[in-house]
C-alpha positions as CSV (number, residue, x, y, z in Angstrom):
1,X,-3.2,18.7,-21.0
2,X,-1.0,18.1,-18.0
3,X,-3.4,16.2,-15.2
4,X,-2.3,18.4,-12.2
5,X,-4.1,15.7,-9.5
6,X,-1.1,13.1,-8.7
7,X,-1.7,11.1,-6.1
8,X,-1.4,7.4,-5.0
9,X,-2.2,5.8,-1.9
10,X,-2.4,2.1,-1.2
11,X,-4.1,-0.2,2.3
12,X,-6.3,-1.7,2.9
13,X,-8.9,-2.7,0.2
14,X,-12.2,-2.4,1.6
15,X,-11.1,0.5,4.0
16,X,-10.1,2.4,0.4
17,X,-13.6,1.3,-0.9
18,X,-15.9,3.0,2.0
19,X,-13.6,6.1,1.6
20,X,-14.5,6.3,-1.6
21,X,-18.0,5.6,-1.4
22,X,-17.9,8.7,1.6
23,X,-16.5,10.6,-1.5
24,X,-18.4,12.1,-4.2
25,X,-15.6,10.4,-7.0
26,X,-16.2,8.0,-9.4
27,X,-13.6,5.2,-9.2
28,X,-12.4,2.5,-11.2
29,X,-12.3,-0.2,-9.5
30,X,-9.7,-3.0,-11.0
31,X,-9.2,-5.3,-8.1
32,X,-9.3,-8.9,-9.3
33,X,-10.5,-11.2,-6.9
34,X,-10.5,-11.4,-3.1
35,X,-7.0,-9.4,-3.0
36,X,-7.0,-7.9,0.7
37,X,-4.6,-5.0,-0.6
38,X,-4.6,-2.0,-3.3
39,X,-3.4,1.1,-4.1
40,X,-5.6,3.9,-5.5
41,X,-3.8,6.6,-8.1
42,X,-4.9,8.7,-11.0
43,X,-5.3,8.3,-14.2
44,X,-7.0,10.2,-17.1
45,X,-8.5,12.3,-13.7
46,X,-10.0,9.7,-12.4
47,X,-9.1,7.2,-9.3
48,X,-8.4,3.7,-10.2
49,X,-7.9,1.3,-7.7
50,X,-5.9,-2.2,-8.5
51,X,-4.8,-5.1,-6.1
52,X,-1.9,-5.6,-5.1
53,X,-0.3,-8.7,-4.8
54,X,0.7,-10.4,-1.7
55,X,2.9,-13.5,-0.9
56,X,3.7,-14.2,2.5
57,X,7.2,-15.5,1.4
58,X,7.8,-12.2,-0.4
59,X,8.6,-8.4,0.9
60,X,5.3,-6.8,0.3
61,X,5.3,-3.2,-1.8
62,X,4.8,-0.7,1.6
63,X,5.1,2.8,-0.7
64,X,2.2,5.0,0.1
65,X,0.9,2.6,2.9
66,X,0.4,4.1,6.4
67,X,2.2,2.8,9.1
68,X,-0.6,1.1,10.4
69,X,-1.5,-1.0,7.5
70,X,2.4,-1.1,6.5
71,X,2.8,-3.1,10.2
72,X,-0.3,-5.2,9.7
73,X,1.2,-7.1,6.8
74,X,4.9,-7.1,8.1
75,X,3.3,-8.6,11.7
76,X,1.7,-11.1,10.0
77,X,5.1,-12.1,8.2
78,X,6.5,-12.0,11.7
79,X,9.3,-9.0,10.5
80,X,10.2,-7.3,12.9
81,X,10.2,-3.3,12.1
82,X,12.5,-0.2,12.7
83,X,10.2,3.4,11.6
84,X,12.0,6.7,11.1
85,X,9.7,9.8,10.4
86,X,5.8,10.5,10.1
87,X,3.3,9.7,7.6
88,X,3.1,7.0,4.8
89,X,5.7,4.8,4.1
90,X,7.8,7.1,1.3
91,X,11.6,4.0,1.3
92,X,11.8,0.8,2.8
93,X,15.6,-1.1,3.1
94,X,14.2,-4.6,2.0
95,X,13.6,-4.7,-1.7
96,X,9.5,-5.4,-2.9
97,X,9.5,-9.0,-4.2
98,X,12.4,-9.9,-2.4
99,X,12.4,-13.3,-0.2
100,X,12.2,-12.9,3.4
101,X,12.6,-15.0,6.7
102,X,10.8,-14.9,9.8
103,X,12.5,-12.4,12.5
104,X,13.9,-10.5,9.4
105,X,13.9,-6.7,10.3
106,X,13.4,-4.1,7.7
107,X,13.7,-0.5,8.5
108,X,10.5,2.0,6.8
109,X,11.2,5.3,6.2
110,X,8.4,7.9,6.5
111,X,7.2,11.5,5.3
């Protein structure tokens, strides 16, 4: 049986918590620790939500973020941003993982 309910979407952790609380879902909740970030996808037709790890020396994961959460950590690494399109953050030019310097600018692509 073929779960026919993709769907990820990552920001901020307790905003994704009240959301789901608002919801009448079940979700697994796998964050460890005090992690600020996750991302919430499916599996076995059921939500799960995991942290995501964040270094401020790093290029953060931005896929499935919303540009408002997607500039909240990039601010804070003091990148500066170029956004093409609408909606959550689908590309982004600077690898995840990848070490970045202050005034870097990294171009998100959006749909």
């Amino acid at each position: 049986r073929i779960d026919s309910s993709l769907f990820t979407y990552a920001g901020y952790t307790n905003d994704i918590r009240k959301v789901m609380q608002q919801l009448p879902v079940r979700m697994v909740d796998s964050t460890v620790g005090k992690s600020n970030w996750s991302m919430v996808y499916n599996s076995d037709y059921k939500p799960v939500m995991r942290s995501i790890p964040v270094s401020k020396a790093t290029m953060p994961d931005l896929k499935q973020m919303t540009l408002k959460d997607a500039l909240y950590e990039l601010e804070n690494r003091n990148i500066k941003v170029v956004v093409r399109g609408k909606g959550k953050v689908v590309a982004q030019d600077i690898t995840p993982g990848a070490t970045i310097s202050k005034n870097q600018t990294v171009t998100l692509l959006l749909n």
